[in-house]
C-alpha positions, 0 to 999 in steps of 0.5 A, a space after each residue: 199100635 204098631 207096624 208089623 209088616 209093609 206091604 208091597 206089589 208090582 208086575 214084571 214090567 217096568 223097573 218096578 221089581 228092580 226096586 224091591 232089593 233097594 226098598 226092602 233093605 231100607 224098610 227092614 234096616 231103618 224101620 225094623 218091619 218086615 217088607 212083603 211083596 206080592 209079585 203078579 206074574 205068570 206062576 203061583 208059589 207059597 210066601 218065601 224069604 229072601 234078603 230083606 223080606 218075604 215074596 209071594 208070587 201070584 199067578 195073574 189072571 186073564 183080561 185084566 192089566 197086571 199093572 191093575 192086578 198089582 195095585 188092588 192085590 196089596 188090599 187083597 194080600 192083607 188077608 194073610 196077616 189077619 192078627 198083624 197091623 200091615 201098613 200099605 206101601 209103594 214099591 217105589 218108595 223108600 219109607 225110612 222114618 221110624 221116628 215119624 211113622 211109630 210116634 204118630 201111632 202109639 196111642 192109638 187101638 190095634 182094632 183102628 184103621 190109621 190113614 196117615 196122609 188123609 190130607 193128601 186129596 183135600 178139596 180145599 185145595 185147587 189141584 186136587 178138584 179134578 183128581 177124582 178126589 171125592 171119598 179118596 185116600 193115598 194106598 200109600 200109607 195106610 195101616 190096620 191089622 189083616 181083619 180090619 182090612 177084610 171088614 172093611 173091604 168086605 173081602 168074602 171072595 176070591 182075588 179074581 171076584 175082588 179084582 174084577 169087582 174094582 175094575 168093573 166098580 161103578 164109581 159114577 163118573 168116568 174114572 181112569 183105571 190107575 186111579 181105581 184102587 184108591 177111590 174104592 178104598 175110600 168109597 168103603 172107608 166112608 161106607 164102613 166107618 161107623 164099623 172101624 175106628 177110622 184114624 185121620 192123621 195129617 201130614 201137612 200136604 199143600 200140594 199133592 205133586 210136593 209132598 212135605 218132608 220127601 224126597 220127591 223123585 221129580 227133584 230128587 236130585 236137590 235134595 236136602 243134605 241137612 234134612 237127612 242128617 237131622 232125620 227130618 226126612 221122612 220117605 223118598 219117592 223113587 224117579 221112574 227111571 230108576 235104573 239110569 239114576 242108580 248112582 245118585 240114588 244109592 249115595 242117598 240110600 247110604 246116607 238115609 241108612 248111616 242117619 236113620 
């Protein structure tokens, strides 16, 4: 197996999309991969290129956040690339280890569904027990080909249907919306894994807010300058406010740039 494309979305608001430059640059540089953004605004267009990787802005629909729209668009989005492997990402993460993410896959079919960080909600563990983590996995991070996607989600409708399917989805117990997407996903992986070779790698998370080998963005600013030269970094979660801490952020996307 192996890493066609990256998918990304976000909104208009927030700084989201004043990340896509950074992000797509290191995913196109370190990795070799394609990054694609769905882009939920007020108009619609066909896919177009630009620096780093390839846009499609999606018109939103009414009544529903479009914070929410951007979140399941990336699983509706799959759809495009029915024939490539497409792996799940987060704008605000710079995914750079090219090592880690196609070592972990080269022996397994085109036809499977590879979550990489299965071990993130482990109920095992104390501060995953009230994070809805029951049948959940991270969007971050998952990978299968367009078809797969459609099989498994059983995607048959338009984006409104889909869309408004999720937010209205009867989990059972209340779940906030920000956490829809990934419950959902891991209610049809659970329904759906007899169909698709479900592969279950395992990062060796302790802790869902500390991630083993990433720069996390509450402590961004510690980080490791050793790990970075011996390439044992594998991602860096952007900090929320992004644009008041370009300059340290940048010296680090340098250097992930000269090492990876």
């Amino acid at each position: 197996m192996k890493i066609d494309k990256l998918i990304f979305s976000c909104d208009d608001n927030g700084d989201y999309l004043k990340m896509w430059e950074l992000t797509s640059k290191i995913c196109k540089l370190t990795l070799g991969v394609t990054p694609v953004l769905f882009h939920i605004t007020n108009e619609y267009s066909d896919f177009y290129h630009d620096k780093y990787g390839i846009v499609k802005k999606i018109k939103s629909i009414p009544d529903i956040p479009t914070s929410f729209q951007s979140q399941v668009y990336r699983l509706y989005g799959s759809k495009f690339f029915m024939n490539e492997n497409i792996m799940m990402s987060d704008i605000d993460m710079l995914t750079f280890n090219k090592e880690y993410f196609f070592n972990s896959i080269k022996n397994i079919d085109d036809d499977s569904l590879v979550i990489y960080e299965s071990d993130a909600y482990d109920l095992s563990r104390e501060e995953t027990r009230n994070m809805f983590a029951l049948y959940r996995y991270p969007m971050c991070y998952i990978l299968g080909k367009g078809s797969t996607f459609i099989k498994l989600l059983e995607m048959n409708y338009d984006f409104n249907e889909f869309c408004e399917k999720i937010y209205n989805f009867d989990f059972g117990y209340d779940l906030p919306f920000f956490h829809r997407d990934e419950c959902y996903l891991g209610k049809k992986i659970i329904r759906n894994h007899n169909e698709i070779n479900i592969v279950k790698l395992k990062r060796g998370i302790e802790n869902v807010w500390n991630y083993p080998r990433r720069i996390n963005k509450e402590n961004y600013k510690s980080y490791n300058d050793r790990m970075i030269r011996d390439k044992e970094y594998i991602d860096f979660h952007l900090p929320n406010d992004y644009i008041n801490n370009l300059k340290t952020i940048n010296e680090i996307a340098k250097k992930i740039l000269v090492y990876y």
